[in-house]
C-alpha atoms as a printed R data frame, in Angstrom:
    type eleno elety resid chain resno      x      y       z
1   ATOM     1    CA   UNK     A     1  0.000  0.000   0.000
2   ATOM     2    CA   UNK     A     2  1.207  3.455  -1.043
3   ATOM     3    CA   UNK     A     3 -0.059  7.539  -1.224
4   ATOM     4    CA   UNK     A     4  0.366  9.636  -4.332
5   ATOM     5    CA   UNK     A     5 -0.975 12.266  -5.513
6   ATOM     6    CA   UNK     A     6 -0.133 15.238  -8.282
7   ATOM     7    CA   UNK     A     7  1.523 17.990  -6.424
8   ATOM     8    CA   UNK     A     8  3.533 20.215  -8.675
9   ATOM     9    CA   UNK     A     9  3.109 21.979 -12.682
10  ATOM    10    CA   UNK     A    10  6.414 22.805 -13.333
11  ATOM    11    CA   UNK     A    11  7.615 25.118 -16.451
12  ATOM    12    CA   UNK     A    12 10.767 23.782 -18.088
13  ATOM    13    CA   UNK     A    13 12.366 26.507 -19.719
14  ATOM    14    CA   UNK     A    14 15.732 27.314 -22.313
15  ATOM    15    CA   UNK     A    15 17.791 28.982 -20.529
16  ATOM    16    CA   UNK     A    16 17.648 32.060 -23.301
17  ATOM    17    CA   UNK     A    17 14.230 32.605 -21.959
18  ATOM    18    CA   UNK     A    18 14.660 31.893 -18.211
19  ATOM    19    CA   UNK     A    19 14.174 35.511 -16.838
20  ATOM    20    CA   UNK     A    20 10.950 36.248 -19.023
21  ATOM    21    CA   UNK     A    21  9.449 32.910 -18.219
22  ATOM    22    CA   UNK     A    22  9.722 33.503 -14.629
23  ATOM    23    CA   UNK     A    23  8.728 37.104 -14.609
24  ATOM    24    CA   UNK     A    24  5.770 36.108 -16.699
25  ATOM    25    CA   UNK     A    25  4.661 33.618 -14.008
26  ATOM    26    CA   UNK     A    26  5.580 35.693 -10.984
27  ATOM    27    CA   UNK     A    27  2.947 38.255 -12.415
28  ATOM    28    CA   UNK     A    28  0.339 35.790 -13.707
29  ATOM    29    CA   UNK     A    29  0.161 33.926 -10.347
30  ATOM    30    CA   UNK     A    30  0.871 37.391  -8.100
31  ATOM    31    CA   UNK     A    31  3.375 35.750  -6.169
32  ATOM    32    CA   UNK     A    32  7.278 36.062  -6.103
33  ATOM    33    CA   UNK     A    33  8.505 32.618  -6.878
34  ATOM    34    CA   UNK     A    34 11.678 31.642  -4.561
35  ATOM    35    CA   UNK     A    35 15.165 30.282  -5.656
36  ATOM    36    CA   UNK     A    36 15.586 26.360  -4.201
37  ATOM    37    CA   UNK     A    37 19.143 26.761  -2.176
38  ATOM    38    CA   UNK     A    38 19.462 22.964  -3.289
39  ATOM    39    CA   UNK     A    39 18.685 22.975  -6.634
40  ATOM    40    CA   UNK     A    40 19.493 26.775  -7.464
41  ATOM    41    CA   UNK     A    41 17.662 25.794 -11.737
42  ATOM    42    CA   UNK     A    42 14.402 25.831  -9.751
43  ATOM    43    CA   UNK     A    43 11.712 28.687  -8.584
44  ATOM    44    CA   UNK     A    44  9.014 28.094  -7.133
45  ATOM    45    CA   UNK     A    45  5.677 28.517  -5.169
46  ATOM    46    CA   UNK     A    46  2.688 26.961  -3.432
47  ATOM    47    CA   UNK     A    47 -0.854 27.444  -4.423
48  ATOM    48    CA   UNK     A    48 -1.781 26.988  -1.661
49  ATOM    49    CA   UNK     A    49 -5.277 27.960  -2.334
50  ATOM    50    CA   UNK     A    50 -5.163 25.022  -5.168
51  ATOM    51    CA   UNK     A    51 -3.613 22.756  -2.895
52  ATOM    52    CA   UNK     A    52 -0.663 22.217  -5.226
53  ATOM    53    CA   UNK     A    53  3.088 23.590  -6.152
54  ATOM    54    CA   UNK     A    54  4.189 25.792  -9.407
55  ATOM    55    CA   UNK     A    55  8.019 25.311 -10.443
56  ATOM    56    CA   UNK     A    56  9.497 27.134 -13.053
57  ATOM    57    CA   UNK     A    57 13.118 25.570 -14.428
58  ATOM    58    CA   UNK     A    58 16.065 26.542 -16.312
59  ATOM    59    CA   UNK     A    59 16.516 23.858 -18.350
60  ATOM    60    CA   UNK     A    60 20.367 22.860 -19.703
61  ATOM    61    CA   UNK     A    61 18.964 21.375 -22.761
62  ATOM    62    CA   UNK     A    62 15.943 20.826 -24.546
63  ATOM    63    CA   UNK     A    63 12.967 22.246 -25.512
64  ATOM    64    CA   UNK     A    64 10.641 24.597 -23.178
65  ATOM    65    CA   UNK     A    65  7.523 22.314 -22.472
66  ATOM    66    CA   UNK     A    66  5.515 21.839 -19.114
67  ATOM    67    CA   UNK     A    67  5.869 18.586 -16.987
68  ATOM    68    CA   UNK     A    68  3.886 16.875 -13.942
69  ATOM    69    CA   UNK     A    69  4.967 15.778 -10.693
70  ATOM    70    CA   UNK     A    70  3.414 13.262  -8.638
71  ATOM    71    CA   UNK     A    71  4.350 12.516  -5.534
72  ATOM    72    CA   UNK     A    72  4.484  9.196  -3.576
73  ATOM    73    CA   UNK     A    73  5.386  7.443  -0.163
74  ATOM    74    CA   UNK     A    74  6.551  4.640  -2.567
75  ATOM    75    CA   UNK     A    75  8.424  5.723  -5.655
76  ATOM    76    CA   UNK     A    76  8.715  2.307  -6.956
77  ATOM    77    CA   UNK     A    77  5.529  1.099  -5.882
78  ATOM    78    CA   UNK     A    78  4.540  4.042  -7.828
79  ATOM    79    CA   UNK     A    79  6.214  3.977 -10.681
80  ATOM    80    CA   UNK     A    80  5.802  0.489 -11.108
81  ATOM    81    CA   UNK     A    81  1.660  1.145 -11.533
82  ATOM    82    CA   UNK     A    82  2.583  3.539 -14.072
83  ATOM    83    CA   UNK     A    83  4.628  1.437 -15.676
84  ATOM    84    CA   UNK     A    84  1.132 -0.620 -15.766
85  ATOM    85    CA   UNK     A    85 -0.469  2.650 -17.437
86  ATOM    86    CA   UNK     A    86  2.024  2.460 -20.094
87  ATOM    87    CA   UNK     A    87  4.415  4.996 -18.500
88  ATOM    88    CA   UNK     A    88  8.271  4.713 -19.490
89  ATOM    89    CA   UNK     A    89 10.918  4.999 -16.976
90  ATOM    90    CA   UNK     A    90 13.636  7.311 -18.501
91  ATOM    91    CA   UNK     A    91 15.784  7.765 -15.415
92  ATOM    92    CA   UNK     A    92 16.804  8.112 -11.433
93  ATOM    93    CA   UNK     A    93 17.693 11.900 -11.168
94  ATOM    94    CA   UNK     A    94 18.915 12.557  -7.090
95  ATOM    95    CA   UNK     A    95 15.506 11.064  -5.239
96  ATOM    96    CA   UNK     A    96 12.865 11.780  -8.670
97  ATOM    97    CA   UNK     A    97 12.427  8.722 -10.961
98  ATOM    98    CA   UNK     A    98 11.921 10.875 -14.773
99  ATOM    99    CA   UNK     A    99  9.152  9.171 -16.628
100 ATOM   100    CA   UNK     A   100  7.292  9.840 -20.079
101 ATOM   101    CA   UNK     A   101  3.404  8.870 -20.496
102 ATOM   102    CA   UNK     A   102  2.249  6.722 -23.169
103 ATOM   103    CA   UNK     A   103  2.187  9.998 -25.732
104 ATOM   104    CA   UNK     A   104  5.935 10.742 -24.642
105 ATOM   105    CA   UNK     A   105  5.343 13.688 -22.079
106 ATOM   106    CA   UNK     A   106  7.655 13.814 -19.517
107 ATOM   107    CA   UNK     A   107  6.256 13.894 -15.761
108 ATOM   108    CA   UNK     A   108  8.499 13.045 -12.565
109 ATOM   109    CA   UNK     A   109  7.248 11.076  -9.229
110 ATOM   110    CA   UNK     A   110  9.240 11.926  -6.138
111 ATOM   111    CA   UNK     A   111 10.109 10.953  -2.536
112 ATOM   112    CA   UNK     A   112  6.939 12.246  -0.174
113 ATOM   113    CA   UNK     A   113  6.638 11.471   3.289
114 ATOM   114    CA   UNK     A   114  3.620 13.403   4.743
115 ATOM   115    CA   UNK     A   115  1.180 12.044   2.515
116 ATOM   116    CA   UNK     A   116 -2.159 10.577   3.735
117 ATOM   117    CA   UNK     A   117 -5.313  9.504   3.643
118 ATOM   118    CA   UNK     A   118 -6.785 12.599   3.535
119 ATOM   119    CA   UNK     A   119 -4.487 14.851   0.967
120 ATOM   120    CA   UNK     A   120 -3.831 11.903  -1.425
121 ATOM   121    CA   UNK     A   121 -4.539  8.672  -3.033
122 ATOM   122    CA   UNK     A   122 -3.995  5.565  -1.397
123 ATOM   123    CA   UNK     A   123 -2.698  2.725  -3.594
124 ATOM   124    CA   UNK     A   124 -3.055 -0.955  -2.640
């Protein structure tokens, strides 16, 4: 038995348009989106009115798209339903597992402790 539940729309952006992107966001949301110490490519914010995270990354390569995270108290519990789905596992990246959907969209599930029965899905 595992939790999971979609926690974060994150922006993954070129690096030429980095600055825009983010001011963009910072004024459509109406929130200043913080620098992660950790992982210094990442801004972010909670919604916490929508009960959910907004990321906006500099990407080192690639093309600017928008990915999913889901969150889990099992990643490979997780991951392996998906993998069910018709998800592909790409890669490990630090404590994320990068997947693609069945229509090649790339989405991440992560490490998530404090997940329950009452803010997420329970899995059996």
């Amino acid at each position: 038995m595992h939790y999971s539940r979609l926690d974060k729309i994150v922006v993954d952006v070129a690096p030429e348009d980095h600055d825009q992107e983010l001011a963009f966001w910072q004024g459509a949301l109406g929130q200043s989106m913080q620098q992660f110490e950790r992982f210094p490519e990442y801004h972010g914010v909670p919604l916490e009115k929508q009960q959910m995270g907004f990321l906006v990354q500099r990407l080192g390569e690639g093309p600017s798209r928008v990915h999913l995270d889901i969150h889990t108290t099992d990643v490979e519990a997780e991951v392996a339903r998906l993998e069910k789905l018709g998800a592909k596992r790409l890669r490990e990246v630090n404590f994320w597992c990068l997947m693609e959907d069945p229509a090649g969209m790339p989405f991440c599930v992560i490490a998530d402790k404090d997940l329950t029965e009452e803010n997420s899905q329970r899995w059996e």
